[in-house]
C-alpha beads as a LAMMPS data file, in Angstrom:
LAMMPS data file: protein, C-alpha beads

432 atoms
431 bonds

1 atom types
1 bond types

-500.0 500.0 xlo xhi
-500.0 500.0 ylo yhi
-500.0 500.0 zlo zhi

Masses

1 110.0

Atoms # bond

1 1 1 -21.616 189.918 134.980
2 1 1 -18.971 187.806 132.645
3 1 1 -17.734 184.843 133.441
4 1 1 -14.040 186.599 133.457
5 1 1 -15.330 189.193 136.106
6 1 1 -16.831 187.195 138.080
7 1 1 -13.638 184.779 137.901
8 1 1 -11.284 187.343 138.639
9 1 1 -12.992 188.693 141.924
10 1 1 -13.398 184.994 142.440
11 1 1 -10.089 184.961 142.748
12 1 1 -8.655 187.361 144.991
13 1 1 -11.312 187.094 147.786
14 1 1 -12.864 183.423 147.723
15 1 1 -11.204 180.271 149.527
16 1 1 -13.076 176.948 147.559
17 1 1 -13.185 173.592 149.609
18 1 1 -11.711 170.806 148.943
19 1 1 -9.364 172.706 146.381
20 1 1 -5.413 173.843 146.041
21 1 1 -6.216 177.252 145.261
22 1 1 -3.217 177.021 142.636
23 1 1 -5.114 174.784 140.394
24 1 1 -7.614 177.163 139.666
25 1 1 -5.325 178.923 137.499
26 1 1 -5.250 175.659 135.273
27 1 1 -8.966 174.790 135.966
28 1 1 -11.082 177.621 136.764
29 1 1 -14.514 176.951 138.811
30 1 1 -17.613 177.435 136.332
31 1 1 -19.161 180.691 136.997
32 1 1 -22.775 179.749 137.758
33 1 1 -25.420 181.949 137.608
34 1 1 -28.538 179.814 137.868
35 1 1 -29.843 176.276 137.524
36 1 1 -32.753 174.543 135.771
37 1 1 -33.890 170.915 136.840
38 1 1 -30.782 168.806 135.996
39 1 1 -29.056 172.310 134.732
40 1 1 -26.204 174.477 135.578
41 1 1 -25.928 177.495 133.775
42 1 1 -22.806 180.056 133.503
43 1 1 -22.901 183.419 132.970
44 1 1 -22.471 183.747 129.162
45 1 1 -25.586 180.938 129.203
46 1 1 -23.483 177.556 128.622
47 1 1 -25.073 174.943 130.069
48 1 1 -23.795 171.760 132.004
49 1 1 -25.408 168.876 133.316
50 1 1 -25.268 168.295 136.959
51 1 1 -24.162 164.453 136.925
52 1 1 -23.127 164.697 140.618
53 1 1 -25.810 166.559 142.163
54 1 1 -23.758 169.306 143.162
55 1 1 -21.804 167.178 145.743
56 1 1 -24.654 164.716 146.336
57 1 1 -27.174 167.153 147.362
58 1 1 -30.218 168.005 144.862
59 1 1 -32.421 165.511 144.304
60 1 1 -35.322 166.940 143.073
61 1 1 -33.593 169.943 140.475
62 1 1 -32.464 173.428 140.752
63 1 1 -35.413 176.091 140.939
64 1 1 -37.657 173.478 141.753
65 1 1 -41.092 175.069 142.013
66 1 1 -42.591 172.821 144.656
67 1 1 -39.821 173.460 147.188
68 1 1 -39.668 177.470 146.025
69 1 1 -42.659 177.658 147.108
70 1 1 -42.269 176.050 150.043
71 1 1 -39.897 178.317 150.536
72 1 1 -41.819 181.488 150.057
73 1 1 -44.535 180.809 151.996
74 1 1 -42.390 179.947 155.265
75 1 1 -40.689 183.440 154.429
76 1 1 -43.693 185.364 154.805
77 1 1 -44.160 183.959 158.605
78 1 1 -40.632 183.210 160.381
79 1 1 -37.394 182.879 158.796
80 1 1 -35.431 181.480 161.560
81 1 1 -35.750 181.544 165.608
82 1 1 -33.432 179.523 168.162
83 1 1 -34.462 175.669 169.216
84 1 1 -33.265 176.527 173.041
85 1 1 -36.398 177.259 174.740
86 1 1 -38.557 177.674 171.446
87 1 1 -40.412 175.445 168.388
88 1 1 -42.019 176.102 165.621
89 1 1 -44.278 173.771 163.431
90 1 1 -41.940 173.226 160.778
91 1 1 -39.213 171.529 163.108
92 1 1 -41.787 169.627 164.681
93 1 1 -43.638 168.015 161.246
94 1 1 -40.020 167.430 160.006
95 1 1 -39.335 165.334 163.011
96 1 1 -42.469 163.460 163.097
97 1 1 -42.736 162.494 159.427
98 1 1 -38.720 161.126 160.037
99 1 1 -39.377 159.471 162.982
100 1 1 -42.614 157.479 160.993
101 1 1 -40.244 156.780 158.253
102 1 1 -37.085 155.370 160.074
103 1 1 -38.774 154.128 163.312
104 1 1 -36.174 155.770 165.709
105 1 1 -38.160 158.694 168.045
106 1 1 -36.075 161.790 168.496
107 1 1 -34.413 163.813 166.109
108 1 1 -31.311 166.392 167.087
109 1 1 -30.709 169.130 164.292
110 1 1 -27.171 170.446 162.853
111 1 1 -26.179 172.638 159.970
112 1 1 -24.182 169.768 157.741
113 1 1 -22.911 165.902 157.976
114 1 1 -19.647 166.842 159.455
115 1 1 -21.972 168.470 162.212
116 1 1 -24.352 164.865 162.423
117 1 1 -21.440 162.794 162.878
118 1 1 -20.331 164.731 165.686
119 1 1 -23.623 164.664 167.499
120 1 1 -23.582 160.935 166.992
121 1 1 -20.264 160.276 168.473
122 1 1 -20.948 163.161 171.178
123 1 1 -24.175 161.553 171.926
124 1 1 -23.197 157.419 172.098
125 1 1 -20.065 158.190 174.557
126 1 1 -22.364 160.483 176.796
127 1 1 -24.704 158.017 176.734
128 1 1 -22.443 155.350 178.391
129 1 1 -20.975 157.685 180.493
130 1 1 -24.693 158.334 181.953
131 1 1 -25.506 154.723 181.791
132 1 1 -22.318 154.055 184.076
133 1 1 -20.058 152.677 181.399
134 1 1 -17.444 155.112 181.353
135 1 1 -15.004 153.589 180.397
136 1 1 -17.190 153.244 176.756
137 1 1 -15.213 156.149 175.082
138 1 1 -13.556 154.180 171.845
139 1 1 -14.622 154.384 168.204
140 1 1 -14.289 152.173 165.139
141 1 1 -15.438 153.173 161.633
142 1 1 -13.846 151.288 158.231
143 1 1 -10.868 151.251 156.252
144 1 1 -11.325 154.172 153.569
145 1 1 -14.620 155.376 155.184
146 1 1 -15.524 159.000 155.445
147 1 1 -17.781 160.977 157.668
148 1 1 -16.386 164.459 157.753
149 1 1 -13.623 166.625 158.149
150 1 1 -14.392 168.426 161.448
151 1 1 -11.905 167.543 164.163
152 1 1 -14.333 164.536 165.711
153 1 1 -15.500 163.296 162.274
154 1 1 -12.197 163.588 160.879
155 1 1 -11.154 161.400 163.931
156 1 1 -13.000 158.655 162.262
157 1 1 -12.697 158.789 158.983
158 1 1 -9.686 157.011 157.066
159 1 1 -8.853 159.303 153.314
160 1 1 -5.219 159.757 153.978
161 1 1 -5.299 163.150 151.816
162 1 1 -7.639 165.035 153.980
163 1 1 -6.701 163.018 157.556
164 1 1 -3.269 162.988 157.400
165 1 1 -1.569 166.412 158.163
166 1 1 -4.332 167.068 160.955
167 1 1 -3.049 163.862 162.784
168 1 1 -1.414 165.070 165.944
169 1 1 -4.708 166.958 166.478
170 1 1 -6.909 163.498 165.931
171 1 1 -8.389 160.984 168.926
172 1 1 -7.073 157.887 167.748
173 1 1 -10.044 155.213 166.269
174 1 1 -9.709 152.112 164.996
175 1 1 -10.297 150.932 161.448
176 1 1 -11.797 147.564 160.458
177 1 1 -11.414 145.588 157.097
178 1 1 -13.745 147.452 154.495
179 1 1 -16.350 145.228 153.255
180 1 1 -15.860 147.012 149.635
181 1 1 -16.363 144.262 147.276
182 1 1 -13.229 145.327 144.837
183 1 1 -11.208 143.793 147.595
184 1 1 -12.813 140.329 147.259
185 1 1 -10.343 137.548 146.323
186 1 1 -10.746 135.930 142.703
187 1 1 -13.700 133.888 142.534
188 1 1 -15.011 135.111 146.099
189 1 1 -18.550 136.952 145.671
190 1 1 -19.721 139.847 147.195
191 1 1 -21.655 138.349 150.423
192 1 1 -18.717 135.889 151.361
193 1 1 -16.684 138.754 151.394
194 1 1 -18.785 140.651 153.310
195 1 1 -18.935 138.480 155.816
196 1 1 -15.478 137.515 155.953
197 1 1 -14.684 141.476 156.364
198 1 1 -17.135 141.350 159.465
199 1 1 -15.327 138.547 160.935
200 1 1 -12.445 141.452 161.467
201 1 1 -15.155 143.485 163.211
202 1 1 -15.638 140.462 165.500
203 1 1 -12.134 139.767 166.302
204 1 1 -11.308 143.826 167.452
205 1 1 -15.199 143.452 169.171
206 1 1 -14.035 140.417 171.381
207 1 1 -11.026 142.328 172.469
208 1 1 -11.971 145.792 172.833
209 1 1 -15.636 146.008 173.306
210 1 1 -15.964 146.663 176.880
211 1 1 -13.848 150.035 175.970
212 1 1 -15.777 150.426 172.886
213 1 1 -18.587 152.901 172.365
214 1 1 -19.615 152.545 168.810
215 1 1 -19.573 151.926 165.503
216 1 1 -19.539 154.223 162.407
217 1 1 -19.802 153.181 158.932
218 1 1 -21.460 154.456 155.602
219 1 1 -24.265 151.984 154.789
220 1 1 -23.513 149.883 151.178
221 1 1 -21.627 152.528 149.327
222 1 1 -18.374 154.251 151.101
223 1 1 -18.599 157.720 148.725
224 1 1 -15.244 159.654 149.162
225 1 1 -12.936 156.766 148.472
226 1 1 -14.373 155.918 145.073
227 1 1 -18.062 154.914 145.487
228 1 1 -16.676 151.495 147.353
229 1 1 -19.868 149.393 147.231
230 1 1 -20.345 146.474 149.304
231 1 1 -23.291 143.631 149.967
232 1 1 -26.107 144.141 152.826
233 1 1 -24.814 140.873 154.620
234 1 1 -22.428 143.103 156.165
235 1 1 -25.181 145.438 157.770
236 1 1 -26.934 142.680 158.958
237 1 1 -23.970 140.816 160.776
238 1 1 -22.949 143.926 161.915
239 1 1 -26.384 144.427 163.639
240 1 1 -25.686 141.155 165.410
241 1 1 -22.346 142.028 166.675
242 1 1 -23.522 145.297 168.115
243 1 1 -26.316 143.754 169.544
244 1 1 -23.831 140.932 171.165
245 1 1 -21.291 143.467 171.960
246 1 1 -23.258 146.240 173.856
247 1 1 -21.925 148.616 171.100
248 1 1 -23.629 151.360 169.593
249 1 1 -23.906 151.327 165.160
250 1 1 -24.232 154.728 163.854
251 1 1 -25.682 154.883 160.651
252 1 1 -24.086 158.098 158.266
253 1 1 -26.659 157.943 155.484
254 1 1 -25.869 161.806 154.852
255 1 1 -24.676 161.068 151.283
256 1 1 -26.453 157.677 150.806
257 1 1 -30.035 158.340 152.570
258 1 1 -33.529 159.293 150.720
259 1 1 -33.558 156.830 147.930
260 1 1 -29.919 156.777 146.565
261 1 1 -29.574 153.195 147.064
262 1 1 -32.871 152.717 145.745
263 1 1 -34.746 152.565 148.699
264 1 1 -35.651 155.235 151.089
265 1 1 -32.766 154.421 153.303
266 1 1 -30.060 152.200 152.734
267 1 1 -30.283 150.394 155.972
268 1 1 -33.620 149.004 154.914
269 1 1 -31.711 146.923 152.237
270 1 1 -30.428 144.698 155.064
271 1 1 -33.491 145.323 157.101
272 1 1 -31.742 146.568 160.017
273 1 1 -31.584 150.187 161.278
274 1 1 -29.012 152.249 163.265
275 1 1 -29.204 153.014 167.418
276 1 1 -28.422 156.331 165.468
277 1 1 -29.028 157.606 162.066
278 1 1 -27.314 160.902 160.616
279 1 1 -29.136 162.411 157.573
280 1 1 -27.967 165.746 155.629
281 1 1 -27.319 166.158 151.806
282 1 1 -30.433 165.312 149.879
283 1 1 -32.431 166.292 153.631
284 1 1 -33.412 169.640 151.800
285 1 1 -33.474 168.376 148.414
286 1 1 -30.032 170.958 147.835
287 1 1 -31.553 173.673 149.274
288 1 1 -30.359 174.779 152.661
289 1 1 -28.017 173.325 155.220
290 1 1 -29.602 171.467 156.975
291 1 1 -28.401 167.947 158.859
292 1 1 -29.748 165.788 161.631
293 1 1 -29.401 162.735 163.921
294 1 1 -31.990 160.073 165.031
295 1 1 -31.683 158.100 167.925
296 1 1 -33.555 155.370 169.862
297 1 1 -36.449 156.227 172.825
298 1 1 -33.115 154.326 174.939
299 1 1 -30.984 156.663 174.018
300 1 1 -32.926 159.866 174.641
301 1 1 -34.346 158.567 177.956
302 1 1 -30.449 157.974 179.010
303 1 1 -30.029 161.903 179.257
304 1 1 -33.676 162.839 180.386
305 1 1 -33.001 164.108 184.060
306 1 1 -33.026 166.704 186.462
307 1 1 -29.308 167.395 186.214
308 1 1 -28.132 169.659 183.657
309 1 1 -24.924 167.862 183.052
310 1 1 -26.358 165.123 182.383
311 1 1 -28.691 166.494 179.453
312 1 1 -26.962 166.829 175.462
313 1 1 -25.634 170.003 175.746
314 1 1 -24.457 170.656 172.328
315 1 1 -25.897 173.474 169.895
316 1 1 -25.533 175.286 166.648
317 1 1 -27.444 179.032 166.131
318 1 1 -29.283 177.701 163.051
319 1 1 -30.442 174.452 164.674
320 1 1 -33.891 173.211 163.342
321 1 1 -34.055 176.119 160.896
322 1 1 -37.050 177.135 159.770
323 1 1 -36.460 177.486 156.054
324 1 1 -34.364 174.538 156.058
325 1 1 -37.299 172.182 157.913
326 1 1 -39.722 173.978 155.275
327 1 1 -37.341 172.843 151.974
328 1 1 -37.469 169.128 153.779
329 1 1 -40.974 168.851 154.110
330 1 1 -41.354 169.620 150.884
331 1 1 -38.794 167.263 149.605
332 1 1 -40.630 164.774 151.523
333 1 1 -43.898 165.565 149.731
334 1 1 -42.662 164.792 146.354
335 1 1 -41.055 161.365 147.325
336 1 1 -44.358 160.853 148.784
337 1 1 -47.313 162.599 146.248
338 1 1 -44.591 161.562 143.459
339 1 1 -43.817 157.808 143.787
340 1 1 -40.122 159.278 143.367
341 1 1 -38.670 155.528 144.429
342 1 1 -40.519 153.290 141.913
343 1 1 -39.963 155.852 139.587
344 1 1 -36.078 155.947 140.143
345 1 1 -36.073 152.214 139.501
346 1 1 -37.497 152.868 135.743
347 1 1 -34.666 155.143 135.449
348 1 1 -31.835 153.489 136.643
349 1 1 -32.599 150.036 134.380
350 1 1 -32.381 152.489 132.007
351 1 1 -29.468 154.313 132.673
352 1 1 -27.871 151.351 133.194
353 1 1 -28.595 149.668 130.039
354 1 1 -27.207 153.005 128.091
355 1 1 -24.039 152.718 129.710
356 1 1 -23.567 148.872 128.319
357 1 1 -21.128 150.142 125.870
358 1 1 -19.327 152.220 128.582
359 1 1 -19.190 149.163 130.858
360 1 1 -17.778 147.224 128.462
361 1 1 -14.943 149.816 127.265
362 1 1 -11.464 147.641 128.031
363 1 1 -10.140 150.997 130.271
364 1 1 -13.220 150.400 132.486
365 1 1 -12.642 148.009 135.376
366 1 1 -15.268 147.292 138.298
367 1 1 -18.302 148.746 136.689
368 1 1 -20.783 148.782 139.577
369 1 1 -24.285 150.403 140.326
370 1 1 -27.085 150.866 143.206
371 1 1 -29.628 153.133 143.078
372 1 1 -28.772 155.669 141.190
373 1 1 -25.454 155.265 141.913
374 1 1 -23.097 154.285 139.095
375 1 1 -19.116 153.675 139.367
376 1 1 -15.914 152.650 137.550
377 1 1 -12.603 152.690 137.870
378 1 1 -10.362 153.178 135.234
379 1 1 -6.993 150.683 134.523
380 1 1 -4.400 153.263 133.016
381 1 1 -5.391 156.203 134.716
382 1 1 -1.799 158.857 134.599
383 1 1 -1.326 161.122 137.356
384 1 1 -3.982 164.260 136.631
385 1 1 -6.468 161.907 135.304
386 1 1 -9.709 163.149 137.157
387 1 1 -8.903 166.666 136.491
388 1 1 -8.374 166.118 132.712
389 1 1 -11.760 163.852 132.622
390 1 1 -13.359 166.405 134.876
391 1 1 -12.250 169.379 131.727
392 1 1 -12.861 167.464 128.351
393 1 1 -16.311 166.202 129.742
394 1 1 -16.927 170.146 130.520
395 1 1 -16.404 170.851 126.797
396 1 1 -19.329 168.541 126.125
397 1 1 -21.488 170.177 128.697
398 1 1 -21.427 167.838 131.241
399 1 1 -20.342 168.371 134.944
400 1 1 -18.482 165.342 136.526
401 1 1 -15.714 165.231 139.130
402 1 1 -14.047 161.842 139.065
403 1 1 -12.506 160.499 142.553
404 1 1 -9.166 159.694 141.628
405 1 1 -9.231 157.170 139.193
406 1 1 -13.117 156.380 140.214
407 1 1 -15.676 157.893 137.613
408 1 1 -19.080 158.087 139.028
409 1 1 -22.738 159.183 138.378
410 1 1 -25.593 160.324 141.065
411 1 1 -27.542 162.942 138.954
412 1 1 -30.619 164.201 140.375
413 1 1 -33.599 162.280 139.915
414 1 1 -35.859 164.309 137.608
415 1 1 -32.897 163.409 134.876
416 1 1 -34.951 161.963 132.034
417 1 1 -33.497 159.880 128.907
418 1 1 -31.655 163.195 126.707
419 1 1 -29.431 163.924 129.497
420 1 1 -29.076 160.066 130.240
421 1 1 -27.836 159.912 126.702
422 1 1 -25.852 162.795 126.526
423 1 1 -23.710 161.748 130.066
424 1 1 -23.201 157.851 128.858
425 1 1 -21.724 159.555 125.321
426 1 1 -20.027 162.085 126.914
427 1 1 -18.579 159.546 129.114
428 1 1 -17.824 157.292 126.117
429 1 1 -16.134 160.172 124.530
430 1 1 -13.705 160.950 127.685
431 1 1 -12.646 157.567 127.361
432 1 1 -11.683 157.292 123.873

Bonds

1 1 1 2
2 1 2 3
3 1 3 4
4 1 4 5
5 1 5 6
6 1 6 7
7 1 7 8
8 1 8 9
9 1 9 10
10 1 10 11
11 1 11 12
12 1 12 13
13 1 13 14
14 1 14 15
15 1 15 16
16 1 16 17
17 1 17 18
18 1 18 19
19 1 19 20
20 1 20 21
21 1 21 22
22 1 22 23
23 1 23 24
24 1 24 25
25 1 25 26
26 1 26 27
27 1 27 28
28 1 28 29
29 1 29 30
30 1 30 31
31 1 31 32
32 1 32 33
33 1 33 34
34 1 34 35
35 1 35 36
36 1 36 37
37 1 37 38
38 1 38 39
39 1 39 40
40 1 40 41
41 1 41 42
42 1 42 43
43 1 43 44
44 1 44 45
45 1 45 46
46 1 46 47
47 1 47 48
48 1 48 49
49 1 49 50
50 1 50 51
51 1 51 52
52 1 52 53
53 1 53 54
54 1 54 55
55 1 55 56
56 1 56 57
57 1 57 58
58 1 58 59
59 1 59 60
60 1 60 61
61 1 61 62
62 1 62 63
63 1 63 64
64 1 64 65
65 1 65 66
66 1 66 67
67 1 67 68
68 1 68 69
69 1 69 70
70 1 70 71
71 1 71 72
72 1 72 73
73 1 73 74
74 1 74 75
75 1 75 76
76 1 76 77
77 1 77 78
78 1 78 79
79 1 79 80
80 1 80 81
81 1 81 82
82 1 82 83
83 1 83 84
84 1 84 85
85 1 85 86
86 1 86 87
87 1 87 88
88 1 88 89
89 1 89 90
90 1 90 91
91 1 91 92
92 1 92 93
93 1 93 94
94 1 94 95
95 1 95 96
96 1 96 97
97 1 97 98
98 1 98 99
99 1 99 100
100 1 100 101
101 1 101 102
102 1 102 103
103 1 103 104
104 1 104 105
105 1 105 106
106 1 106 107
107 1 107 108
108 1 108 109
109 1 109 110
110 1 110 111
111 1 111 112
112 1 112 113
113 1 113 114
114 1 114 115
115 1 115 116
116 1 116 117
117 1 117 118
118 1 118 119
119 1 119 120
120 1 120 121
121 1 121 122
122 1 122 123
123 1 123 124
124 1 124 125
125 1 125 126
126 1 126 127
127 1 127 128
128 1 128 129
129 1 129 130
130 1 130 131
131 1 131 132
132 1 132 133
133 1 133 134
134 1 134 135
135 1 135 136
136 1 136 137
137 1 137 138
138 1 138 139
139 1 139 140
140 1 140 141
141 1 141 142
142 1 142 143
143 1 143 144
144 1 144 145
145 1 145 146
146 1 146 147
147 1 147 148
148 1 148 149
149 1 149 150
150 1 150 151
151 1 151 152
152 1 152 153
153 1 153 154
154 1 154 155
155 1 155 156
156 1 156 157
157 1 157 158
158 1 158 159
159 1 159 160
160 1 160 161
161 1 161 162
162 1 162 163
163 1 163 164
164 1 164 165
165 1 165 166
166 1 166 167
167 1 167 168
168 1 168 169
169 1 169 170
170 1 170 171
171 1 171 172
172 1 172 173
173 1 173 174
174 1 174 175
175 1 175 176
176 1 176 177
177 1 177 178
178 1 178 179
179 1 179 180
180 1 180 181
181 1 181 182
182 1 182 183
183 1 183 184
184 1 184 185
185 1 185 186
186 1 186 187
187 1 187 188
188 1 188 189
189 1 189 190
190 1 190 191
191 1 191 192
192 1 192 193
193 1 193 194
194 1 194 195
195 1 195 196
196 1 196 197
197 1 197 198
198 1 198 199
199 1 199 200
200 1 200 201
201 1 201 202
202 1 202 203
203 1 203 204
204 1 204 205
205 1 205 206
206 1 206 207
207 1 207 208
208 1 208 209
209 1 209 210
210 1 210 211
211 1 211 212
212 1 212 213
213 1 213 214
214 1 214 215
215 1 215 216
216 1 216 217
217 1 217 218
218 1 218 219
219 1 219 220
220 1 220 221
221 1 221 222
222 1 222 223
223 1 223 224
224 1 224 225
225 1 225 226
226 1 226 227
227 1 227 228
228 1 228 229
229 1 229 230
230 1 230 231
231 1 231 232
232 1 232 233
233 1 233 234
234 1 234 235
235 1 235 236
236 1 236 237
237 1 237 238
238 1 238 239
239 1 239 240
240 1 240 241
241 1 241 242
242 1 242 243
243 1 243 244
244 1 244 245
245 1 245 246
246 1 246 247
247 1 247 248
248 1 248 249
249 1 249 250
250 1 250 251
251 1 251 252
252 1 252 253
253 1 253 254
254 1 254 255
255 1 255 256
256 1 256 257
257 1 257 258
258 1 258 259
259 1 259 260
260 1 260 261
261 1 261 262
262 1 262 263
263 1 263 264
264 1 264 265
265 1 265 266
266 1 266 267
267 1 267 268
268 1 268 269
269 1 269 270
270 1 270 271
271 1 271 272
272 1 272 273
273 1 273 274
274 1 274 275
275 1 275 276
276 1 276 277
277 1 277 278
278 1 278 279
279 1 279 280
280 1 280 281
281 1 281 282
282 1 282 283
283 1 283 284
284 1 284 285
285 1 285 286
286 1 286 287
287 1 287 288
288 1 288 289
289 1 289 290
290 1 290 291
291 1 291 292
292 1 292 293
293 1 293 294
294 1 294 295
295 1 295 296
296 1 296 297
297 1 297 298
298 1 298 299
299 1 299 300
300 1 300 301
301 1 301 302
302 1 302 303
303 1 303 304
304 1 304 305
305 1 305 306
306 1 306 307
307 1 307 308
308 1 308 309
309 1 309 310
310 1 310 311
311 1 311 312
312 1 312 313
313 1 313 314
314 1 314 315
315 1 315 316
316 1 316 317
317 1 317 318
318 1 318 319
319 1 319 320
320 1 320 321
321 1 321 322
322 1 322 323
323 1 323 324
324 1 324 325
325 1 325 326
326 1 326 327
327 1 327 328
328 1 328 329
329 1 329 330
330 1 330 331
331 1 331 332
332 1 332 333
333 1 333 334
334 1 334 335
335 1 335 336
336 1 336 337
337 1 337 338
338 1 338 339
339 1 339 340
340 1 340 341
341 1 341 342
342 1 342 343
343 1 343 344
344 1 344 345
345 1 345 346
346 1 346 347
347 1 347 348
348 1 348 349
349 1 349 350
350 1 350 351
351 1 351 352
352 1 352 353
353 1 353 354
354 1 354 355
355 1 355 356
356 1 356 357
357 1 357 358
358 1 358 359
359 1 359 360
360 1 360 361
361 1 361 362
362 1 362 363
363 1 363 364
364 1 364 365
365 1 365 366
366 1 366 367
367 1 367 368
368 1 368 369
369 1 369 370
370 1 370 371
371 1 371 372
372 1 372 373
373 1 373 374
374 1 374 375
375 1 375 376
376 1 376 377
377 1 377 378
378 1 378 379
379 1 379 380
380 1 380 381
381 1 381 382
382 1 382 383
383 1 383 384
384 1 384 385
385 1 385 386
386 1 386 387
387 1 387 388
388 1 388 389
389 1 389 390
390 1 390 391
391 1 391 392
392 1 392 393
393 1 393 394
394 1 394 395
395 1 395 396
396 1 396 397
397 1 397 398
398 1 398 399
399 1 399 400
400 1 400 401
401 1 401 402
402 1 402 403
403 1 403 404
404 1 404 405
405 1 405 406
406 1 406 407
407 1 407 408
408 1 408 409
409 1 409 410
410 1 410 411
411 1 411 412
412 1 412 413
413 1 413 414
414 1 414 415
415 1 415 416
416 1 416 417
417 1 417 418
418 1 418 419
419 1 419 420
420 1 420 421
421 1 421 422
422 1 422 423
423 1 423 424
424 1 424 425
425 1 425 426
426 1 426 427
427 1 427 428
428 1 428 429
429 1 429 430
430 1 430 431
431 1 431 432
């Protein structure tokens, strides 16, 4: 199939997310037809490096054989069965290997973040409700935080461009200071800020948190509003004020979780953890859809009764899939048999030290980097900038899709030093 036929039926049948279907006549989508390790490749056999991951996602490559396999083999017993009043092994290993990793004991399964950050915020006011603290119902997540665009998640989340228009059908949550380091005053490092954004937190906490139910925020890097990075401080003093508060801290590592922030999961950088923890992109290695929430043995034992009502009554068809729990058990193996986190370290000093003459380009403002994370923002950016850096780096093979004026990097982690070189000139080259 050409790219042009595929294109055109593209066209007249297909909705794409996060897209004004108009644009497309400017900027048509690249017709894919398969993908090798840090590869995307088009129908007429151009090929384009995945520097984002495809939306944060694959970790480990496309057509990776270890998780094929994986794959295969759970095809040949049972491809998917409901969670209500059955298991299977896979769901169960899953749950057990991320219950030893993270330290929190039960694990409820969705389809995709948007679907974890609604269990979350189902699950904490439920909780206080059974606890008898009804009157727990509010929410508070950060300025320019994201965590979904379902009705609940969309509720607390804070990008005017997707949360605007849906307003009138929003509950209203309140947003605290963002601890996002760009915003620190002249001379003010990262940690004071950081703590001087919690002391926000603590103000709306002494007022409100006997009505207050929990939480939200994206541990150390807030992703949809430009890769906003921030110090660990914050997650620690955060921790406290939860603790002092009686408030529940969800943790939505969806896009930051399994070793993006260069440790298994973010949290650990500030050595706290969540009450809950909501997991999805890189869960499956960018597989299958696949998302889930951990919770405390406090939590769980709040709804463990004989009355129905008071049991978590909330459930999607393709909970716990097998296939899905399958491609995460084998993404699990390679962090494990492969040493994937030291080994990310290697490559990030090295990314990092290719990009010197990027960082140093005098368009390129807040150059910043965690994991294998990298960001900038750039000074003289027109209107149409992203989708005109997001074309010209296409016509050097490389797939990027800047956030407004934010260009970033998360490239799967079997990326080895070509590709690093080709994405830092590429990027050099969109610049100039």
């Amino acid at each position: 199939m050409t790219n042009a036929n595929l294109l055109a039926r593209t066209q007249a049948v297909l909705w794409h997310p996060c897209t004004q279907m108009k644009h497309l006549e400017q900027t048509p989508p690249l017709a894919i037809a398969r993908g090798e390790g840090p590869w995307l490749i088009d129908t007429e056999g151009r090929r384009y490096l995945d520097a984002i991951s495809s939306w944060w996602v694959n970790l480990f490559g496309h057509a990776n054989p270890r998780i094929n396999a994986a794959l295969i083999d759970q095809l040949s017993r049972i491809e998917h069965v409901m969670l209500a009043g059955c298991t299977h092994a896979p769901v169960v290993e899953l749950s057990e290997r991320l219950a030893a990793l993270t330290g929190l004991g039960h694990a409820f399964y969705g389809s995709d973040g948007a679907s974890a950050t609604e269990i979350a915020l189902k699950m904490s006011f439920h909780f206080w409700r059974n606890s008898g603290r009804p009157e727990k119902t509010g929410f508070i997540s950060l300025k320019n935080g994201y965590h979904g665009e379902t009705l609940g998640a969309l509720s607390v989340t804070d990008v005017a461009l997707f949360k605007d228009i849906y307003a009138p059908l929003l509950r209203h949550s309140h947003q605290a200071t963002s601890p996002d380091a760009r915003l620190a005053a002249p001379g003010e490092s990262a940690h004071d800020y950081a703590l001087r954004a919690a002391a926000d937190l603590e103000a709306h906490l002494a007022a409100h948190a006997e009505r207050t139910a929990a939480i939200i925020l994206e541990p150390l890097v807030q992703g949809a509003t430009g890769m906003a990075m921030y110090a660990p401080v914050y997650l620690q003093r955060v921790r406290e004020l939860c603790d002092h508060y009686q408030v529940h801290l969800i943790a939505d590592e969806i896009a930051v979780g399994f070793g993006r922030t260069g440790t298994m999961f973010a949290c650990e950088q500030a050595g706290i953890r969540g009450d809950f923890l909501c997991l999805s992109k890189g869960l499956t290695g960018g597989y299958l859809p696949l998302s889930c929430v951990l919770t405390t043995d406090a939590v769980y034992a709040a709804f463990y009764d004989d009355a129905t009502a008071r049991g978590f009554l909330h459930s999607h068809s393709y909970t716990g899939n097998p296939l899905a729990c399958r491609a995460a058990l084998a993404v699990l193996d390679i962090f494990e048999q492969d040493g994937v986190i030291d080994a990310n370290r290697v490559k990030a000093a090295r990314f990092t030290a290719l990009l010197a003459e990027v960082a140093a380009h005098p368009r390129v403002r807040n150059f910043r980097h965690v994991g294998m994370i990298w960001a900038f923002d750039v000074a003289d950016a027109a209107p149409g900038f992203s989708d005109d850096f997001h074309r010209r780096a296409l016509e050097q093979g490389v797939f990027l899709r800047p956030i407004g004026d934010t260009v970033y990097f998360m490239p799967p982690y079997v990326i080895e030093e070509p590709e690093m070189r080709l994405l830092a000139e590429t990027t050099l080259a969109c610049l100039s």
